[in-house]
C-alpha positions, 0 to 999 in steps of 0.5 A: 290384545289377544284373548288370554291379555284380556282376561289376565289383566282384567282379572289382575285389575279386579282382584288387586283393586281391593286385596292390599297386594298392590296393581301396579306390582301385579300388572308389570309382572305381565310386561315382564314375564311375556314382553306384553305391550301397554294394553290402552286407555279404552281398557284400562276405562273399562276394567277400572269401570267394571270394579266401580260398578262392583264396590257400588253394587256389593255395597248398594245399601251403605251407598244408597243411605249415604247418598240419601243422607248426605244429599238430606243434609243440604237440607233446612231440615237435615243435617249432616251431624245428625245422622252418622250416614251424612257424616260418613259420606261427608268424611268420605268425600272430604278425605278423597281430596288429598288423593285427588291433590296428589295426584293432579300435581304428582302424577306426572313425576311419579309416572317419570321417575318411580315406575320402575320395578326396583322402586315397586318392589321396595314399595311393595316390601316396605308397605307390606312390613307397614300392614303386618305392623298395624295388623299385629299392633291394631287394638280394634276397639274404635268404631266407624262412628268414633273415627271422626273426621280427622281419622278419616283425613288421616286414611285419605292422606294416606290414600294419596301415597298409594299413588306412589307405585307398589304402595297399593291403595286399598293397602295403605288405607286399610293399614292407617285405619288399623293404626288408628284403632278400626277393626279389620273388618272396619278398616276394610268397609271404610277402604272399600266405600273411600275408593269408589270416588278414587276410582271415579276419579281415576277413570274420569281422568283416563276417559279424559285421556282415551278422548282427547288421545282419540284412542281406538276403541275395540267394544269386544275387548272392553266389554269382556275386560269390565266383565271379567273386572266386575265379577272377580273385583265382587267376588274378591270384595266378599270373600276378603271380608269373610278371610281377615276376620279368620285370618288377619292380614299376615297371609297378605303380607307375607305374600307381599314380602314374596312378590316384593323379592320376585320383583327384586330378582327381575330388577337385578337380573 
C-alpha cells in the first residue's frame, strides 16, 4: 500500500464507523474509482483498532462505571437492577448477541452473494429513506433508563442487519432507536457504546483471520493506519454529536441518497 491508500482507507474506516453513511458503500468507491487492490487483514485490524480505542476513550467514564457496575452486579451485594449502569451494560451485552449470531451463520453468504455495488447502492438508499423516516417521525421522549431491555434487543437485532453491505451499523442502530422514541442524542450515545463489543468482535475475528492466513504484517502501514483511524473516528465521534442536535439526521440522508445513485451510475455504467 502506497501512502495516499493508507491514509485514505483509514480516514474512510474512522469516519464512516460511527456517521450513519455506510463503510462498505465508502471503501468500494476506492476499488472503483482507482482500481485499489484489497488493502489486508493486518490493516483492516489496525484501523478497526484504532476506532476502538476512539469510542472507548471518548466514552472512559460511561465505560468505566458500566464495567464497574456490571462487574458489581455478580456480586451478593450488587445487583444489576439496582443500578441503571449494570443495567445498560447488561442490555448492551445482551443485544451484541444476534449481531454476533449473524454474523458467525451469515456471513459466508453475504460476503458470496451481496458485495456487489448494485446491492450496496439499494442498501444504501433504502437504509438512508429508513433513517430520514425515523428522524422525521422520532418523538424523543423516551430516555435511555425507559428503553428496557426489550428496546435494547430490538436495536441489536437491527445491528445485526447491518451486516448486510450498505446498510451501515451505526445507521440502522441509531434509526431503530429513533423509532422507538430515543432522542437523537440518545439513539447516537447508545449506538456508540453498542459497537464497541461489535467492532471487538469483528477485529478479533479478523485477528483470527490475519493469524491463521499467516498475513505479512508491515508495522509502519498499520501503525499510521490506526493513527489515522483513531484520531478521525474521535473526532467524528464529538463533532456528529454536537451537529444532530442542530441539525437532525436529514443532511446524512440526503447525503446517502447522493452516494446511494453514484454508486448506482457505477453498477450501470
Amino acid at each position: 500500500m502506497d501512502i495516499i491508500e493508507i491514509i485514505l482507507l483509514a480516514l474512510i474506516q474512522g469516519l464512516t464507523e460511527f456517521l450513519p453513511i455506510s463503510s462498505s458503500a465508502h471503501l468500494i468507491l476506492p476499488s472503483q474509482l482507482f482500481g485499489w487492490t484489497d488493502q489486508g487483514l493486518s490493516f483492516d485490524v489496525a484501523v478497526h483498532v484504532g476506532s476502538l480505542l476512539a469510542v472507548m476513550i471518548y466514552f472512559r467514564e460511561e465505560v468505566g462505571r458500566m464495567f464497574m457496575a456490571w462487574v458489581s452486579s455478580f456480586s451478593s451485594k450488587g445487583r444489576a437492577s439496582d443500578n441503571f449502569d449494570g443495567k445498560l451494560a447488561w442490555w448492551i451485552l445482551f443485544a451484541t448477541i444476534p449481531a454476533g449470531l449473524f454474523g458467525l451463520f451469515g456471513k459466508d453468504y453475504i460476503e458470496e452473494y451481496s458485495r456487489s455495488v448494485l446491492v450496496i447502492a439499494a442498501t444504501t438508499i433504502l437504509f438512508g429513506v429508513l433513517l430520514g423516516f425515523a428522524d422525521i417521525k422520532a418523538k424523543q421522549n423516551v430516555s435511555l433508563e425507559k428503553l428496557g431491555f426489550k428496546g435494547a434487543m430490538l436495536i441489536g437485532v437491527a445491528q445485526a442487519i447491518a451486516i448486510i453491505p450498505g446498510t451501515s451499523r451505526s445507521g440502522i442502530t441509531m434509526t431503530m432507536g429513533l423509532m422507538l422514541g430515543l432522542s437523537r442524542d440518545n439513539a447516537a450515545r447508545f449506538s456508540f457504546l453498542l459497537s464497541i463489543p461489535a467492532i471487538a468482535m469483528a477485529g478479533s475475528y479478523l485477528t483470527y483471520k490475519a493469524i491463521s492466513e499467516s498475513q505479512p504484517l508491515v508495522w509502519s502501514d498499520v501503525g499510521l493506519g490506526a493513527l489515522l483511524s483513531f484520531v478521525s473516528a474521535y473526532a467524528c465521534i464529538h463533532f456528529f454529536l454536537i451537529l444532530i442536535n442542530k441539525l437532525g439526521m436529514m443532511p446524512f440522508v440526503i447525503y446517502r441518497l447522493l452516494l446511494g445513485t453514484g454508486l448506482l451510475f457505477f453498477a450501470f455504467s
